[in-house]
N, C-alpha and C positions, 0 to 999 in steps of 0.2 A: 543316689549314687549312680556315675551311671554304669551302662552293663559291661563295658568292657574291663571296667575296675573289681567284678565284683567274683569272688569266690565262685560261682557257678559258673563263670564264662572257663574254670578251667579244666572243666569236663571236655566243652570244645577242644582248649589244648591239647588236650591228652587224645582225645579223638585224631587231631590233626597229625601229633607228633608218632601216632600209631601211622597214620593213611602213610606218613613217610618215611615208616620204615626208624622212622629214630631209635635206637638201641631204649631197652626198660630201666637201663642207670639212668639217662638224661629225662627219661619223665619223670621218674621218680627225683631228680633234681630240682627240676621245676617246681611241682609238687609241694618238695619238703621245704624249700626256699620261701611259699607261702604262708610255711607255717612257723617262721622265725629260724631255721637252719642255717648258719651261717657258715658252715661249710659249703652248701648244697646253695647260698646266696653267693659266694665266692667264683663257685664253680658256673652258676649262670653270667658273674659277669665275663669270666674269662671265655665263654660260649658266646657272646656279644660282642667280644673283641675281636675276636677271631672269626666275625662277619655271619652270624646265624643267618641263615632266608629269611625267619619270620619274627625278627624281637618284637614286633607289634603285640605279638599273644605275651606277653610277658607280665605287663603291668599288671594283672591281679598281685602277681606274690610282690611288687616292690612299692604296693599301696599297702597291705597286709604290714608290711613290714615299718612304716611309716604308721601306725598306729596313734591316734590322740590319745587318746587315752594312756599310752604308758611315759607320756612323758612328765618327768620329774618333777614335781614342782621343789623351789627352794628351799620345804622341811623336808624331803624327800631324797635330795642330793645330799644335803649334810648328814642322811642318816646312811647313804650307799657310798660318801665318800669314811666312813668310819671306822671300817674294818677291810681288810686285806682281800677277803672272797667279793666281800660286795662290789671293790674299787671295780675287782676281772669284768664282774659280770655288770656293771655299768658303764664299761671302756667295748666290750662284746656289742652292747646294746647302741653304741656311738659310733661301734664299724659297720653295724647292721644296716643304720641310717644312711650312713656315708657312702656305704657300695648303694644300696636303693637309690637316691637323688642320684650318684652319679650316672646309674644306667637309664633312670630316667628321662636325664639332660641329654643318653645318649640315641634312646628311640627318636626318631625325629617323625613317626608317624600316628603319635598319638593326636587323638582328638582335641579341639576345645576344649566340646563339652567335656570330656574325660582330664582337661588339666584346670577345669574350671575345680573339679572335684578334690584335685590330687594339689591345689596350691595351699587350702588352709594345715590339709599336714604340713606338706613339707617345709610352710611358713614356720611355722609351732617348731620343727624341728631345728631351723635353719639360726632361729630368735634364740633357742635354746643354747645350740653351741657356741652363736656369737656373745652371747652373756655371760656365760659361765666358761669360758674358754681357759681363761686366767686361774682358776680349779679345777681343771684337768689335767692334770702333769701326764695322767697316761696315754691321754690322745694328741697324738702328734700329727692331726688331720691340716695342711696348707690350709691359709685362708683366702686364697681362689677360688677352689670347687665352690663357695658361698658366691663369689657374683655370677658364675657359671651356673648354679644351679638358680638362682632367679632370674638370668636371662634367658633361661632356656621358656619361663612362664610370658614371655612379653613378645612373643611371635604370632600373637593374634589379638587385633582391639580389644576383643570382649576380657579374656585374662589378663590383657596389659593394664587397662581399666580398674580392676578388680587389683593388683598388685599394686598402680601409685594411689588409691584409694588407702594400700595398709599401711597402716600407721608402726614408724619405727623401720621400716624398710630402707631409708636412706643412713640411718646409723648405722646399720651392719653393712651399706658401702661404703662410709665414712671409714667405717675401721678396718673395712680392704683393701680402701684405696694406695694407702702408701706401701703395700706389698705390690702394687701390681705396678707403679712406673717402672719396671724395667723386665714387664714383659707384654711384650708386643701385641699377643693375642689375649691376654688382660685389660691393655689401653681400649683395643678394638669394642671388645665388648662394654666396658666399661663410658665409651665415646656413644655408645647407641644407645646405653641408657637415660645417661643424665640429659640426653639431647631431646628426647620426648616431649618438644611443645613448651608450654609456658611451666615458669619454675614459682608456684607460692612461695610465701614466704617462710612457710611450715615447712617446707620441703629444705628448703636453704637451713632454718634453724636446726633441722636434723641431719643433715651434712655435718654442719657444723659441731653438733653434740657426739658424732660418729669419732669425729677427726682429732676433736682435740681441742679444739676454741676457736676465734674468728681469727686470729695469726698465724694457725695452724693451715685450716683453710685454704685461706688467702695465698699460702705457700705451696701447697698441693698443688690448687689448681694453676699456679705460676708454672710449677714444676711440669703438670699436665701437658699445658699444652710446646713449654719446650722440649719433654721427651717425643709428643707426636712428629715435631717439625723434623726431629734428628732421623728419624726413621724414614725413609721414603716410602715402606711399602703401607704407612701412617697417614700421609698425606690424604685420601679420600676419608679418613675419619676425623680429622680435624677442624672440619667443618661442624660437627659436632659438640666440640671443645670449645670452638668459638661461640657458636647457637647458645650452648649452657652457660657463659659470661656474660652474651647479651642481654639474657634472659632475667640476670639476677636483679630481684626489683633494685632500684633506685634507691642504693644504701652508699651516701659518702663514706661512712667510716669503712665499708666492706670495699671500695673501690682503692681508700686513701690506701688499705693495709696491701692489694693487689699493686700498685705504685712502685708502695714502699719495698718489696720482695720484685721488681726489674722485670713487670708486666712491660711497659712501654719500649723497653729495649728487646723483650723477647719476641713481642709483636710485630717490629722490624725485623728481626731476623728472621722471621715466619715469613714473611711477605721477599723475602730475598733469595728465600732456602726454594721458596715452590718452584716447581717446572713447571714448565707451559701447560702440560694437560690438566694442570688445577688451578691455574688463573682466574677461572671463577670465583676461586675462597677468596681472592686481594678484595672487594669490597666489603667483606663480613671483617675482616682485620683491617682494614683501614675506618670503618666503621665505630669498632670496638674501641680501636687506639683512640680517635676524637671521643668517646665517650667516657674512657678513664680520663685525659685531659682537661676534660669540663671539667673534674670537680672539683673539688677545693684544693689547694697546692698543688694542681694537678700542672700546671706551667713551672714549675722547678722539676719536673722531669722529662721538660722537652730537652735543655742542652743535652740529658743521656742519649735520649731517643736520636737526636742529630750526631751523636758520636759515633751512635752505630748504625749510621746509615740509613736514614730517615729521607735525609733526602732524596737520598740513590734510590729508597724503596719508592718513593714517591714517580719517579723519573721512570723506572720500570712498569710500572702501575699505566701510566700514561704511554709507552713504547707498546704495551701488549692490549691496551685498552681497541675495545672492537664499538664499529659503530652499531648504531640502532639498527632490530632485526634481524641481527648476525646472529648465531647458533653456535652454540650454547647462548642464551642473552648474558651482558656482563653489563652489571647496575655500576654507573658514572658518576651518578650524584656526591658519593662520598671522593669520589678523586675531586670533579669539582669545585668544592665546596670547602675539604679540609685544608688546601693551602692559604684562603682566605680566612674560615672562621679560626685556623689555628696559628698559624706558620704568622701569618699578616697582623692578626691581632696583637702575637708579641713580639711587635719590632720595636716596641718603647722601653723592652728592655735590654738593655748595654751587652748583658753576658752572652746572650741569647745572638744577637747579632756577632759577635765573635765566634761563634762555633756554626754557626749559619754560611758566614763567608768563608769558614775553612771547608766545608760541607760545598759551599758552590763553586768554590774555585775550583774545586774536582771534576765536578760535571762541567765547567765551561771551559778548561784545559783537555778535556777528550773530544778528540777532532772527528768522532763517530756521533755526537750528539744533536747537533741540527740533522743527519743524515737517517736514524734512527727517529726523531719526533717527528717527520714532515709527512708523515702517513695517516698519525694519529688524531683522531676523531678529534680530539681535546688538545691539538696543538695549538690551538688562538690561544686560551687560559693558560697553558705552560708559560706561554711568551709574554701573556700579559704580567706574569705573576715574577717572570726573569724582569721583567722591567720596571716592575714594584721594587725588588731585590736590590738592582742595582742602585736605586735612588736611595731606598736606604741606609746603603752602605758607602755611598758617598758621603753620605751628612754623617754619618759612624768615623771617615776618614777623616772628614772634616774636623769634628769634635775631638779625637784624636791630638788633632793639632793645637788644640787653646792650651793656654794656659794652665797650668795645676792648679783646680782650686780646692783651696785647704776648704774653706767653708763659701757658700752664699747667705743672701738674705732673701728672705719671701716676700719684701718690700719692693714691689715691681716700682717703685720712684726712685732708689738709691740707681738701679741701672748697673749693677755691678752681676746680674746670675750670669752664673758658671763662667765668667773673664776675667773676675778680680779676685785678691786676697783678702780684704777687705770683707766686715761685717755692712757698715755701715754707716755712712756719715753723719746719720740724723740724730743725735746724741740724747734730745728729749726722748724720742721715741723708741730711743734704745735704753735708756735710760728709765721713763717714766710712762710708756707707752706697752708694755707687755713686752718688749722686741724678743729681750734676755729668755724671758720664759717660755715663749712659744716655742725658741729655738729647740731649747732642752727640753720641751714638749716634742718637737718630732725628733731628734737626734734616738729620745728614748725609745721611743715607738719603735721608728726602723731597726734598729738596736734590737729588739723584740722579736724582729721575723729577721732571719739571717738570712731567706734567701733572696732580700731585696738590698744589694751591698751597698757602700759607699758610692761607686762607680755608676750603679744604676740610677740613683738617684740625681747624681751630675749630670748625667743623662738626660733623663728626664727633663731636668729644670733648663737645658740647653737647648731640649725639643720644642718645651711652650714657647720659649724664650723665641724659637727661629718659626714657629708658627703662630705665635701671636702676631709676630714681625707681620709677616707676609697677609695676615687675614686680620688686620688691626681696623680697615676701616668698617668688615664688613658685621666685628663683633660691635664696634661701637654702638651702630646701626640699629642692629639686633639687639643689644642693651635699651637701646634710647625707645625703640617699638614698643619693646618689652614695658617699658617703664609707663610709658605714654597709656598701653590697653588695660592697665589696672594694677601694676606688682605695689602694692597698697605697703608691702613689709620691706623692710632691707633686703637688698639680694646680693649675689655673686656670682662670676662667670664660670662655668664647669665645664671644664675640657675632658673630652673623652676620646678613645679612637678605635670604634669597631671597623673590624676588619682592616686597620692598621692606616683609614683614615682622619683626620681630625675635625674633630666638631664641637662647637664653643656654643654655651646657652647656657642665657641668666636664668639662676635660682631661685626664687625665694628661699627665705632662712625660715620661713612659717614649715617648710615643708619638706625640707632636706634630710629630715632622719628616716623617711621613708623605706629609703633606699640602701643608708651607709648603716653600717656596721656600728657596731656600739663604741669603741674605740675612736671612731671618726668623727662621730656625731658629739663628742666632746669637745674634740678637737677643732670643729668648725663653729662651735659653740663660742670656744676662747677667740679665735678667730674675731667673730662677732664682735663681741665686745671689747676688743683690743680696735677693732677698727673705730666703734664709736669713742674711743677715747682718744684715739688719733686726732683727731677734729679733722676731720677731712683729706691728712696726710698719708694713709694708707688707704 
């Protein structure tokens, strides 16, 4: 233990509070305070509030009081929750605690070493009431002072150490957290903990068991970081909030439920809300944002994110973007890079491009926007990426204009995608060729996932259609190579379009389930064999 904790250091007290004169009630305060007084515990803390010269000498009596040894275990509380006198003097024994930890939190000149000593009580005590909280009807203690009084233990490595080391410490902020979005000095504290470096996954499991389940969660910390962005005196902690998102390993289901609860929308308006002097955050949330997006169904919440200003965040991003060197440094990569691996990659789909063009006619109808980007470090890529835009929503105008079609066919020989009504003329092959069942093979499918509509998929079939056109010799080519340097099995041509350009490369069918999905790899299976029984017609 060490000495400043320890029942003899308060002989010094008493020495000192004699050299200064301090009247013989307040020694005798101190004093009795160490030996469980809860009067005389009361009355020191209101001598600490009212600004004492020396709280340092304190902590003997609010370690004394903090005692392992008397805390309760669960046959122990059901026998002082069972009569009337016991309930007093076990609600006595809960305020004893509660004034100790709080004056605790409130020395800020104890030692390390001295909280290295003072964290397994106050742990034991802290565990205590956050468990058995829900059988205590007579203590009506907030549950604040519990993240307050563990943050007060993580103001120096070696304790900070030592506290994400205990096990069970993140449940009892799990079950403070949803008292504290809607206090300011709550968030703060609460933003400096979770941000501590890299988050295990033991760490996130006990979040989670704190809060209430991975939906729960997932809602909080949504919630989290929208209460910091409302706040501006929040804004330097929410760097924090973002850090602790980053951080969470690599869990689609924990990213898909952050989605689903209007992460993507609130991270634009984070990136909208900042002022100037924290422009530094926009790569930590522009960062975050393309990482919720990767993951699975994560492109059905880009039209949200373009509703609410995704673009604009992006265009700001770039307006306040500083070159290399500059001070503070502000990392570019993610400005970059997110318009292409995100924005560009889904221009293949229909919806998405509809709420894109309403999103840029905005910025290209304000007569301040070339005038405001012509400074900026990353004005080539702006402009390059405006003129990626425009070409795809030309061909968006374009497609527009065709025809209504009710249906196509995936027989690139009829000549009829996405410009006729028509299935298809070739009646053996509609007939006795698989036509009929493939069709109702993808109808079903897409039918399946509703965020790929009707519309998009006309789309689509309009897109190969106008870049097959245009690159037809050069797949041939590319087929005939192919074929020529060993493709020994059937193949097919696979158009793809990273970063929202197209690129066409024969397959083999020996090899193609590598990659697709179980649903696909069926599907291109029928495929197969619809085509061998074509005899050469598809």
């Amino acid at each position: 233990m060490h000495f400043s904790l320890r029942i003899a250091a308060l002989i010094r007290v008493k020495l000192l509070l004699f050299f200064l004169q301090t009247p013989n009630s307040r020694q005798r305060n101190v004093l009795a305070a160490s030996t469980g007084s809860l009067p005389d515990l009361r009355r020191l803390l209101n001598l600490m509030e009212q600004g004492h010269r020396q709280p340092a000498l304190f902590p003997p009596a609010f370690y004394a009081s903090l005692d392992l040894s008397v805390v309760p275990t669960a046959t122990e509380l059901d026998a002082m929750l069972a009569t009337a006198a016991s309930r007093i003097s076990l609600n006595q024994l809960l305020v004893k605690t509660a004034i100790s930890l709080t004056c605790v939190c409130t020395i800020r000149s104890i030692s390390p070493e001295a909280l290295l000593d003072l964290w397994p009580c106050a742990w034991a005590w802290i565990s205590f009431v956050s468990s058995y909280r829900d059988v205590l009807p007579d203590f009506q203690e907030d549950l604040e002072p519990q993240l307050r009084s563990i943050h007060r233990f993580m103001g120096s490595p070696e304790v900070a150490s030592l506290v994400d080391a205990t096990p069970g410490v993140r449940i009892v902020v799990g079950r403070v957290w949803v008292s504290l979005l809607n206090s300011p000095e709550g968030l703060g504290k609460l933003s400096d903990f979770v941000s501590r470096g890299k988050v295990p996954d033991w760490h996130v499991d006990e979040y989670i068991e704190g809060v209430g389940g991975r939906d729960a969660f997932a809602s909080l910390v949504v919630n989290f970081i929208q209460r910091s962005t409302a706040n501006p005196d929040l804004f330097n902690d929410l760097a924090g909030a973002l850090a602790f998102v980053s951080c969470i390993a690599s869990d689609n289901t924990i990213h898909a439920l952050f989605l689903s609860h209007g992460i993507a929308k609130v991270l634009v308006q984070t990136i909208l809300a900042m002022p100037e002097s924290t422009s530094g955050i926009m790569p930590y949330a522009l960062i975050l944002l393309r990482t919720q997006l990767y993951t699975t169904g994560g492109y059905s919440y880009l039209n949200q994110a373009l509703r609410h200003g995704l673009l604009r965040a992006i265009f700001l991003f770039c307006v306040r973007a500083k070159p290399a060197g500059s001070r503070p440094p502000m990392d570019l990569e993610p400005l970059r890079s997110f318009p292409i691996t995100i924005l560009l990659t889904a221009s293949v789909y229909y919806s998405f491009l509809v709420h894109l063009e309403k999103a840029f006619l905005e910025i290209e109808d304000d007569e301040t926007t070339d005038q405001r980007i012509k400074d900026s470090p990353v004005r080539e890529e702006w402009r390059n990426f405006v003129d990626f835009v425009r070409e795809c929503l030309a061909f968006k105008r374009t497609f527009d204009s065709f025809p209504i079609a009710r249906k196509a066919c995936d027989n690139v020989g009829c000549n009829v995608v996405a410009a006729k009504t028509e299935f298809c003329a070739n009646d053996p092959d509609w007939r006795e060729g698989g036509h009929r069942d493939i069709c109702s093979r993808i109808r079903a499918y897409s039918f399946a996932n509703p965020r790929v509509g009707k519309r998009d998929r006309a789309f689509v079939r309009a897109l190969l259609n106008k870049d097959y056109a245009a690159h037809r010799g050069v797949i041939l080519t590319s087929t005939i190579f192919a074929a020529a340097v060993g493709l020994e099995h059937d193949f097919y041509v696979e158009f793809t379009y990273p970063c929202g350009i197209p690129r066409a490369e024969p397959q083999s069918f020996s090899n193609h389930a590598v990659d697709l999905p179980t649903d696909w790899e069926a599907l291109l299976k029928h495929f197969h064999e619809r085509a061998l029984r074509s005899d050469g017609k598809m």
